[in-house]
C-alpha positions as CSV (number, residue, x, y, z in Angstrom):
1,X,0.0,0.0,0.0
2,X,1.5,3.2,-1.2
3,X,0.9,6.7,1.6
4,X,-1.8,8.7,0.6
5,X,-1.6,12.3,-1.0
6,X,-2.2,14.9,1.1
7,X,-3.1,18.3,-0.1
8,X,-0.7,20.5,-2.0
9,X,1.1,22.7,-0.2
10,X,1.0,26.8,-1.0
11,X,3.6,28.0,-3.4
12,X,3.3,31.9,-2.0
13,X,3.1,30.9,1.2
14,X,6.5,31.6,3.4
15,X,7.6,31.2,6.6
16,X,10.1,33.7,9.0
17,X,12.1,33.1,12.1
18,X,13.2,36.0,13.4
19,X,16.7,36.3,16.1
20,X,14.2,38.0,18.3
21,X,12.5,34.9,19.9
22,X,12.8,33.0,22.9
23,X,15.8,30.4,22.8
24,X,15.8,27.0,24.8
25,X,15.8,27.6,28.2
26,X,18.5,25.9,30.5
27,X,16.7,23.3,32.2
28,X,15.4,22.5,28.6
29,X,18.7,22.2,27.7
30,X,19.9,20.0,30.4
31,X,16.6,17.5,30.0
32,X,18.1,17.4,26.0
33,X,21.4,16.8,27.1
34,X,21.3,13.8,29.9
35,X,18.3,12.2,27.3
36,X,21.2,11.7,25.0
37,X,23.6,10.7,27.2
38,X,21.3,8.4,28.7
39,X,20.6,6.4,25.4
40,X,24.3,6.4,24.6
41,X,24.5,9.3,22.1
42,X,26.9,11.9,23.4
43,X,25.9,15.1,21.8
44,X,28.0,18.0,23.1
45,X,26.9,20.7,25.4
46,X,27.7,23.5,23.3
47,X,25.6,21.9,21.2
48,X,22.5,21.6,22.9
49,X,22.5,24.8,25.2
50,X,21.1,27.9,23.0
51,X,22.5,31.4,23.7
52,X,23.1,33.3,20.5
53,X,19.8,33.6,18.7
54,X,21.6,35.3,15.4
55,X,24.4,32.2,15.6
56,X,21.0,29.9,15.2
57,X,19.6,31.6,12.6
58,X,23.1,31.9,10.3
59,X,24.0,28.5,11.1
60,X,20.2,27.0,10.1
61,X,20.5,29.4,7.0
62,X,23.6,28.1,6.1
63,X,22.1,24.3,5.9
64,X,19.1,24.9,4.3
65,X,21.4,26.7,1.6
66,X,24.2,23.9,1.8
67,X,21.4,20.9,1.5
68,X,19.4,22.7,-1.5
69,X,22.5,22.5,-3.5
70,X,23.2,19.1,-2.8
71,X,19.6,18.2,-4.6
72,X,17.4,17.7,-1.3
73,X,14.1,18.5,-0.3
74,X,14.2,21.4,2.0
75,X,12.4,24.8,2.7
76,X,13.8,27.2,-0.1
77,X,15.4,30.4,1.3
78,X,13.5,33.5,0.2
79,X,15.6,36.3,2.1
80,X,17.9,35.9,4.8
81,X,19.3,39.6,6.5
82,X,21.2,38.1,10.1
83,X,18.6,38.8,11.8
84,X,15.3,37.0,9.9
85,X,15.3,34.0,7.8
86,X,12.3,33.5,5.6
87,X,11.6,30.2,3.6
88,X,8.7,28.6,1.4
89,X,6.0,26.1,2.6
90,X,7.2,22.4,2.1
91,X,3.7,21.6,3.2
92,X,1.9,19.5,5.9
93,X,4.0,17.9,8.6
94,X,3.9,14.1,8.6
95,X,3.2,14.2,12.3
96,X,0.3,16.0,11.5
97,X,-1.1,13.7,8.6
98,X,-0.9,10.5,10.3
99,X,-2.9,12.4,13.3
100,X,-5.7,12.6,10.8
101,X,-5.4,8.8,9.7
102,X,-7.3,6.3,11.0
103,X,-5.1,3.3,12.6
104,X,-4.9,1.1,9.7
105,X,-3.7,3.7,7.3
106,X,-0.9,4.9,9.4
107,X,2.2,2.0,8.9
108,X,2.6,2.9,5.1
109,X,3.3,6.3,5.3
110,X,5.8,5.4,8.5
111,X,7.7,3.1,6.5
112,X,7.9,5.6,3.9
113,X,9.4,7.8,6.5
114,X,11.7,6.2,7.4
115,X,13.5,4.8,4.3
116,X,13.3,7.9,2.6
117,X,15.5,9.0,6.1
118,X,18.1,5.8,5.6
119,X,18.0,7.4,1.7
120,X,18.9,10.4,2.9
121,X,21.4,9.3,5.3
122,X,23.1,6.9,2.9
123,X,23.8,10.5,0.7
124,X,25.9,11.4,3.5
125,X,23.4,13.7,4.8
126,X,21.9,14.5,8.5
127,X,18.9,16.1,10.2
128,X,19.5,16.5,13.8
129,X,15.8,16.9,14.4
130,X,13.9,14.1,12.8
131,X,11.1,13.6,14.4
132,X,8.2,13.2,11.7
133,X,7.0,17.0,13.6
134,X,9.9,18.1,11.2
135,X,9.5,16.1,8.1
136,X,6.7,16.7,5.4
137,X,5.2,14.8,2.4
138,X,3.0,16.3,-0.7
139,X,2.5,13.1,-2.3
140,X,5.6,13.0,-4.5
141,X,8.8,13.8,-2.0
142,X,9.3,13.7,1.9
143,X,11.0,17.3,2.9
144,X,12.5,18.4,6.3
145,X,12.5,21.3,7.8
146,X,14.2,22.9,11.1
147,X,18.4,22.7,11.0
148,X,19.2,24.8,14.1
149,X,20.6,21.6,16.1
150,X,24.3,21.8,15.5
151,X,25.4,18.4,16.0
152,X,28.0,18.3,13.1
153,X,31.0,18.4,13.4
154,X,31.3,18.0,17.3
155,X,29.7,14.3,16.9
156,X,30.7,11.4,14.5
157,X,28.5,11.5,11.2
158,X,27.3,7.7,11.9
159,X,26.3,8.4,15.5
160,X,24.4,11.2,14.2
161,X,22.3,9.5,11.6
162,X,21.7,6.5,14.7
163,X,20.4,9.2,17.0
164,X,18.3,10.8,13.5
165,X,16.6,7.4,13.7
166,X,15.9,7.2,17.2
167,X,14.4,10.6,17.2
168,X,11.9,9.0,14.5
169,X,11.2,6.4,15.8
170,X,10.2,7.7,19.8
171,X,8.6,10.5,17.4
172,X,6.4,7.3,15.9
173,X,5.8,5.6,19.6
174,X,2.0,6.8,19.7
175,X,1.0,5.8,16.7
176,X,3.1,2.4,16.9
177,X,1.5,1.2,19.9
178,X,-1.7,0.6,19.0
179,X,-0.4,-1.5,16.0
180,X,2.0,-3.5,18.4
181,X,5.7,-4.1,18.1
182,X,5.2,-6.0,14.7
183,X,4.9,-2.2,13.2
184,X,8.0,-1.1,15.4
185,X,9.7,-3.6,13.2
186,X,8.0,-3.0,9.7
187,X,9.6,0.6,10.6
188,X,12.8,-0.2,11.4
189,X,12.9,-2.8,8.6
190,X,11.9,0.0,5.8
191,X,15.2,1.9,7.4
192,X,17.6,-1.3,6.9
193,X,16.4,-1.9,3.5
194,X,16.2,1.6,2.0
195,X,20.0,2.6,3.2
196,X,23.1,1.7,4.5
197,X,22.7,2.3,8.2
198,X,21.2,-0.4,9.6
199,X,24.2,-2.1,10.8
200,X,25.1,0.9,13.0
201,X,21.6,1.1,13.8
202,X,21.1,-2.3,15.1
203,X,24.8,-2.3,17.1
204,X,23.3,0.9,18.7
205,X,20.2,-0.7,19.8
206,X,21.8,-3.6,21.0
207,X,23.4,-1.3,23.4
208,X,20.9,0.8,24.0
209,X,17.6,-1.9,25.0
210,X,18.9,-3.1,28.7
211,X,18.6,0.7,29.7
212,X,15.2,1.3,28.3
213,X,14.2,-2.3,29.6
214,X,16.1,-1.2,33.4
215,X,13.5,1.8,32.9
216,X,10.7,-0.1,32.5
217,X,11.3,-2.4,35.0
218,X,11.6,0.0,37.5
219,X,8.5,1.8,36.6
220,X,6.5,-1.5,37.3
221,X,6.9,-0.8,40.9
222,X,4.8,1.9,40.5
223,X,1.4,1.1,39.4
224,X,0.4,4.6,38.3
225,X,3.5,3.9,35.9
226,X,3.2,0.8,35.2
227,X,-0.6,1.7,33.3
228,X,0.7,4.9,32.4
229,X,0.2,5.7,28.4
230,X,3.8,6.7,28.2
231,X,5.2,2.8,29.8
232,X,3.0,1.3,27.2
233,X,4.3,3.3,23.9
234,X,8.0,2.9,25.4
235,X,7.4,-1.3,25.9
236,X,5.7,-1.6,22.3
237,X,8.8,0.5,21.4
238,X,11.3,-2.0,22.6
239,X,9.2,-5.4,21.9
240,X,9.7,-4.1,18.2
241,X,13.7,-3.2,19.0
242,X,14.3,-6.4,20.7
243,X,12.5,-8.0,17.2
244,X,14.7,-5.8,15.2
245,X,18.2,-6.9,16.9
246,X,17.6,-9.9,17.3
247,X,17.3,-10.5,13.2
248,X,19.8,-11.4,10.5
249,X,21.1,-8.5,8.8
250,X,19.3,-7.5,6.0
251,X,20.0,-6.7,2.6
252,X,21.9,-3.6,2.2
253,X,21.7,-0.7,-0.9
254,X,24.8,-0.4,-2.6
């Protein structure tokens, strides 16, 4: 079953960010920072904590322009003064389609999502923020959107793509759940098969399970946890991990 075609996106419409906006608070900061190190990814804290709005805005400019050229699917710039950065509409967020889907149409359109991420990531290519909140699709192409996160060069490009992956997939977790871990795994397949990542991948979840597991176990003491809606996406979530390591390697694109 191929995703279905949303509506088309506005040519004229545009977007701006402007340096004058409130940046990511400390504690928000810290919660992003000992998430990562928690799950093994260790993004730098220069990285994470945000104190120079106009250093955001250049550096997010400077993707956008850097990716266009390379061919992908991002918001074109429209003007860009230090200070605001303006871009076009890529269209409706995939987050925000599959929140209009009934259960049963939602696994095609993830699957989609993430191979045409291990497509993009077998280019050589990163997002640092892909959840499917920043990731669009108008039928034809997926697009992503939102490059402030700057992750490169201060981490590995590998580790990078791994935590691009994870991101996606805990981005997924409420929509997986209902379909149970079988569709964790028809995810993470779609990745393995579409790139060339899923080695590195499936190492990192390896690594990465008895944490998550530790967590949940503890949370079972608690039995306002142990129901809680959050426990239940984050158990589907590692039923279909578990599934996914425990496989023979797949095929890989050349």
């Amino acid at each position: 079953m191929s995703p279905p075609v949303p509506l088309p996106h506005s040519p004229t419409k545009t977007w701006t960010k402007t340096a004058d906006r409130p940046l990511r608070s400390l504690s928000k900061s810290l919660g992003i920072w000992v998430f990562a190190h928690f799950v093994g990814v260790p993004v730098p804290w220069r990285a994470v904590r945000q104190t120079d709005a106009r250093a955001l805005l250049a550096y997010e400019h400077e993707r956008l322009v850097a990716l266009a050229a390379a061919g992908e699917h991002v918001p074109a710039v429209r003007a860009f003064d230090g200070f605001s950065l303006t871009t076009s509409d890529i269209g409706e967020t995939v987050d925000y389609q599959l929140h209009r889907m009934t259960e049963g149409e939602r696994l095609p359109l993830m699957c989609a999502a993430s191979a045409d991420l291990a497509a993009f990531h077998a280019r050589g290519q990163w997002h640092g923020g892909a959840q499917l909140r920043n990731t669009t699709w108008d039928g034809t192409h997926f697009a992503r959107l939102d490059f402030e996160e700057r992750l490169r060069p201060g981490m590995a490009l590998e580790t990078v793509q791994v935590y691009d992956m994870l991101q996606l997939t805990l981005s997924l977790a409420r929509y997986l759940q209902p379909l149970g871990p079988g569709a964790v795994l028809a995810v993470l397949q779609a990745y393995e098969s579409a790139g060339t990542g899923g080695p590195a991948l499936r190492t990192f979840m390896a690594h990465l399970l008895p944490r998550l597991q530790r967590v949940s176990r503890i949370a079972a003491w608690s039995k306002r946890l142990d129901s809680s809606r959050e426990l239940m996406r984050l158990r589907t979530v590692l039923e279909g991990m578990a599934a996914f390591v425990a496989m023979p390697q797949g095929p890989q694109v050349r």
